[in-house]
Structures are given as C-alpha cells and as structure tokens.
C-alpha positions in Angstrom: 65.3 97.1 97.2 64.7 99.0 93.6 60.8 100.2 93.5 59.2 99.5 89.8 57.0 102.1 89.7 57.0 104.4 87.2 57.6 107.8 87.7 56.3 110.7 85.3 57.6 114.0 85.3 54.7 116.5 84.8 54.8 120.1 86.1 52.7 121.1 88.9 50.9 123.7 86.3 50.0 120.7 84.3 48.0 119.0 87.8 46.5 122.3 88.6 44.9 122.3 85.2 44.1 118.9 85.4 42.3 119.3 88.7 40.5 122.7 87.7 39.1 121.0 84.4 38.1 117.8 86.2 35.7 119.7 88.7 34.4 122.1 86.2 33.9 119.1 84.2 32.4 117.0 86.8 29.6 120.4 87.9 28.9 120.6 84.0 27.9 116.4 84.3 26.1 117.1 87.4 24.3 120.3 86.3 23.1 118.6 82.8 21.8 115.2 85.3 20.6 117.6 87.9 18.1 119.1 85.1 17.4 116.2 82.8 15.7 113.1 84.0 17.5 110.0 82.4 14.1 108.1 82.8 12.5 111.0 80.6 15.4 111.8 78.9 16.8 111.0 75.2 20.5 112.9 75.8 21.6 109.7 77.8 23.3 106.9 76.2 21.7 103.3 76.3 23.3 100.0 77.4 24.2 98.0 74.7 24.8 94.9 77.2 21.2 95.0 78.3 19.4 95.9 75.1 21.3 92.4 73.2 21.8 90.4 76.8 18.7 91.0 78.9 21.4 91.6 81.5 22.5 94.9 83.7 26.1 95.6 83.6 27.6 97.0 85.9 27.0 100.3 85.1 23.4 99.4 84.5 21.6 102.8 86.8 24.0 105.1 87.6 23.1 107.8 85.9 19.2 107.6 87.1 20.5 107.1 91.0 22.9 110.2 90.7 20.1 111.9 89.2 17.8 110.8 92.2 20.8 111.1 94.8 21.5 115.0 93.4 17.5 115.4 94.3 17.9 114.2 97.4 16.0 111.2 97.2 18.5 108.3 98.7 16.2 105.1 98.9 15.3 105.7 95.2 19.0 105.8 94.3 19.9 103.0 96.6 17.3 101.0 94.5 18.5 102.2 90.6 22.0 101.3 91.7 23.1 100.0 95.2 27.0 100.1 95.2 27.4 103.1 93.6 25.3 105.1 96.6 27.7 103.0 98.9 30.9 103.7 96.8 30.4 107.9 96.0 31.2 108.7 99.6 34.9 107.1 99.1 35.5 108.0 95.7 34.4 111.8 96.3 36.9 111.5 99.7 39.3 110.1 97.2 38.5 113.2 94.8 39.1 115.9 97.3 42.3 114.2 99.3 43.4 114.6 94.9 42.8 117.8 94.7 44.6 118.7 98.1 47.1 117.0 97.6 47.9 118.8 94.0 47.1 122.3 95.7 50.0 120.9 98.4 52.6 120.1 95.6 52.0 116.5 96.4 49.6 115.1 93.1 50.6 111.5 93.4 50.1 111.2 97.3 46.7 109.2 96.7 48.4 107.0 93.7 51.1 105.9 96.0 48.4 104.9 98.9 46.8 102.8 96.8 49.7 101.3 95.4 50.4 100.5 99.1 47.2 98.8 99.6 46.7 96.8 96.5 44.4 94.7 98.6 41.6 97.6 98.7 41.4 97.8 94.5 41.1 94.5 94.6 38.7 94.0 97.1 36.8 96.8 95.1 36.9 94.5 92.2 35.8 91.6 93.4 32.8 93.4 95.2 31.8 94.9 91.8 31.6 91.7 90.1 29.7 90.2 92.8 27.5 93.0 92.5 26.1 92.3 88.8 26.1 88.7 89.5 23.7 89.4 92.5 21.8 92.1 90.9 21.0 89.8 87.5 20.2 86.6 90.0 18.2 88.8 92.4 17.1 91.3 90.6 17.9 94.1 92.7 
C-alpha cells in the first residue's frame, strides 16, 4: 500500500538549528515570565475574545499559571488554567523525545508516532474544546 505522507528533505544541520533556537527561545520566554508577573504586568498581550465576548478562550490563563507554575506554586496554576498544568508534562516529554530524536539523526520519529495514533490529537481536541465550554459554564 503507497503511504501519502509527505516527506521533506531538510539536512540534519537545518534540525539541529532548529532545536538549539527553540530551547534558547523557549528559556528567553520562561526567563521574561519568570520575572514579570502577567497580573502586574503591561508586556503581556490581552485577549481580544474576552475583552468583546465576556468569554475565556482557550488560551484564557496560560501565561499567569506558567508564571505561577515556574514559582512553584501548582494549586494557583491549576486554578488560572487547569488543562494546561495537566497537558505541560506530555508536551515537555514530547519536546525532549524531539530533541533526542534530532541529536539521534532521527527528527521526524515523534511526527510519525503521532501520525500513527491520530486517535490521541484528536482526543486532545476534543478535550480542549470541552475544556472552554466547561470553564465559561462553570467558571473554573
């Protein structure tokens, strides 16, 4: 049977970069949020969804409960944002299996798992939408 997924021919310098500049990006993000409270802080953007809807989106939080998680303070992240406490684990798993698998000569090892298991992304998906329909009824 003849696969249909697309296959891109990058060179491995081009993933090592890409890896290097995505951690030194991320410990930039995380220093600047580690310092600056987005609750006292002006650097932060706004939501536009909740300022015109009276809604949270989905996104609604994150940047006060990584700001609370990098202080240590877990039950005040869990309450700015829920799902994101429970999905960082995964997604910095995901993050590091990345980056060993580029440093292995192997940079599409976790694309192709979750090509494999379609079912997880959209499992993710619909949990996420559930989410800010729970979060706007209930109000947590």
């Amino acid at each position: 049977m003849e696969s249909h997924r697309i296959h891109l021919a990058i060179s491995p310098l081009w993933h090592y970069c890409g890896v290097v500049f995505l951690w030194l990006a991320l410990a930039v993000f995380l220093g600047i949020l580690w310092r600056f409270n987005p609750e006292e802080s002006s650097i932060y953007p706004t939501c536009r969804f909740l300022e015109h809807s009276g809604y949270k989106c989905g996104g609604c939080g994150i940047l006060r409960s990584t700001h609370a998680l990098l202080h240590g303070e877990w039950l005040l992240a869990a309450r700015y944002h829920l799902l994101w406490v429970v999905a960082l684990p995964p997604g910095v798993l995901c993050l590091v299996w990345h980056t060993v698998a580029v440093l292995r000569g192997k940079p599409w090892q976790v694309m192709e798992f979750f090509w494999a298991h379609p079912s997880l992304l959209l499992a993710a998906g619909v949990l996420a939408v559930l989410f800010v329909f729970l979060r706007n009824i209930f109000g947590f």
